[in-house]
N, C-alpha and C positions, 0 to 999 in steps of 0.2 A: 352179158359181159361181166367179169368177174374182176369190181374193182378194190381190189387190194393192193396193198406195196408188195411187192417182192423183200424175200428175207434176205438173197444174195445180191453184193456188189455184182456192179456190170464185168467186171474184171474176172470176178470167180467161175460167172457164167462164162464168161469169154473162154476162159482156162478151160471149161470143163466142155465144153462145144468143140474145142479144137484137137481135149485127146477124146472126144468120142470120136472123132471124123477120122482123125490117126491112127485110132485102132486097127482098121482099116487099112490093107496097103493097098488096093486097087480102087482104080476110081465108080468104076462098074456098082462097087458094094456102098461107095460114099454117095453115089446118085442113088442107090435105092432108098440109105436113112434119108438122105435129103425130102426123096417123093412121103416116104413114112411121116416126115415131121408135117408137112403140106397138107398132110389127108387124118390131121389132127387137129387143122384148126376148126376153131369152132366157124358155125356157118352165118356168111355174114349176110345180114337181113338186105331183101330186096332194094329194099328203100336208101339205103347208105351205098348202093350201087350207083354212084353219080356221076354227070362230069368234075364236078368239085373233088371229087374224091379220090378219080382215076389219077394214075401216075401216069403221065406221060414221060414219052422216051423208051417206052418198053414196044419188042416188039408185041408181045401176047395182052391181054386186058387184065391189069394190075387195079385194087381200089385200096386204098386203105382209109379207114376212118377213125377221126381222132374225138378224145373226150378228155378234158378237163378237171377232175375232181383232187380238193382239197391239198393245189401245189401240183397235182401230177398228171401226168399224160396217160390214160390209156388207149391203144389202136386194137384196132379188130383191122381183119384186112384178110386179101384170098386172091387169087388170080384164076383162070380158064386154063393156063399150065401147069401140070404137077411138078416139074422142078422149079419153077420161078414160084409155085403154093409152096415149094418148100422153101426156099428164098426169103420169104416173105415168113413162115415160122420161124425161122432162123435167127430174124432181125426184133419180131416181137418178143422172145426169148429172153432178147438180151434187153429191149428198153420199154417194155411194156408194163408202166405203174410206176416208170421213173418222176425223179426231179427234174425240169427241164434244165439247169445245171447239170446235171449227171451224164444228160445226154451229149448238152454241147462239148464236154471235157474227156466226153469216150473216147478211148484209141482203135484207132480201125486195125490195128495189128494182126486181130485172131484172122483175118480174111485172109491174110499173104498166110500167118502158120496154117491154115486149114486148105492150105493152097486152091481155093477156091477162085482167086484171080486167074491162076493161072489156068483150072480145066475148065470154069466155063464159055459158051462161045462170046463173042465179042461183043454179039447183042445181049444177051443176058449180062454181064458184066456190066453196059451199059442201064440196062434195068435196073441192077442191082444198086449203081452208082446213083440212079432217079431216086429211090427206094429210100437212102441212105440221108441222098438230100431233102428229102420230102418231110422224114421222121428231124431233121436238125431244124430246120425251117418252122414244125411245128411248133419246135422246142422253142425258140428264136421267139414266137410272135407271143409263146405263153409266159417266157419271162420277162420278154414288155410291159406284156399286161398286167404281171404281176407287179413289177415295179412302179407302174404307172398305179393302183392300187393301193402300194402303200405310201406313197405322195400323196393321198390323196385322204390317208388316214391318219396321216403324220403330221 
């Protein structure tokens, strides 16, 4: 896993996720980049296949796993579905090597412009919604920790 910061804001990526899907007028050709993004994540090792790690709420088997370094979050993560794989590269995209600040103050907006609420089915949606909570929740327990950390050096 490749832990670096990202050089773009969540925002820019956001912008730039929503006219690539726009480009796009049929939904047909937005599920294929979707499966395309999904069959690019890297492969995530047997062992980070866990209960801990699964998302529940999905219908399909959802895992993502999270890493810590130096302030930020990195996730690896994959499903057994190609559109919910792509789901899931979607979301690493956008908060993968953030601040956990960065994460909690994201706007879910690019989801309604990429009209993705509105074409997936209601269980993916629901996934997705798991997916969303799961990456903020991370976020949540790492700037605890963090805080708790500099109380503690302060």
């Amino acid at each position: 896993m490749e832990l670096t910061p990202p050089e773009k804001s969540i925002e820019q990526i956001q912008r730039e996720l929503v006219e690539q899907f726009n480009q796009y007028d049929n939904w047909k050709a937005r599920y294929k980049l979707l499966i395309d993004m999904g069959k690019q994540l890297q492969n995530l090792p047997e062992a980070y296949k866990t209960e801990a790690n699964r998302i529940h709420g999905c219908q399909s088997q959802v895992w993502l796993h999270t890493q810590e370094k130096d302030g930020r979050l990195y996730f690896q993560g994959t499903s057994d579905a190609a559109i919910v794989a792509g789901l899931v590269a979607l979301l690493l995209a956008i908060y993968n090597g953030r601040k956990p600040e960065e994460i909690l103050k994201a706007p879910l907006d690019f989801l309604k412009e990429m009209g993705l609420l509105q074409h997936l089915s209601p269980n993916r949606a629901n996934g997705l919604y798991h997916m969303i909570k799961r990456i903020q929740k991370e976020a949540k327990q790492a700037l605890i920790r963090q805080i708790k950390a500099q109380q503690r050096s302060g």
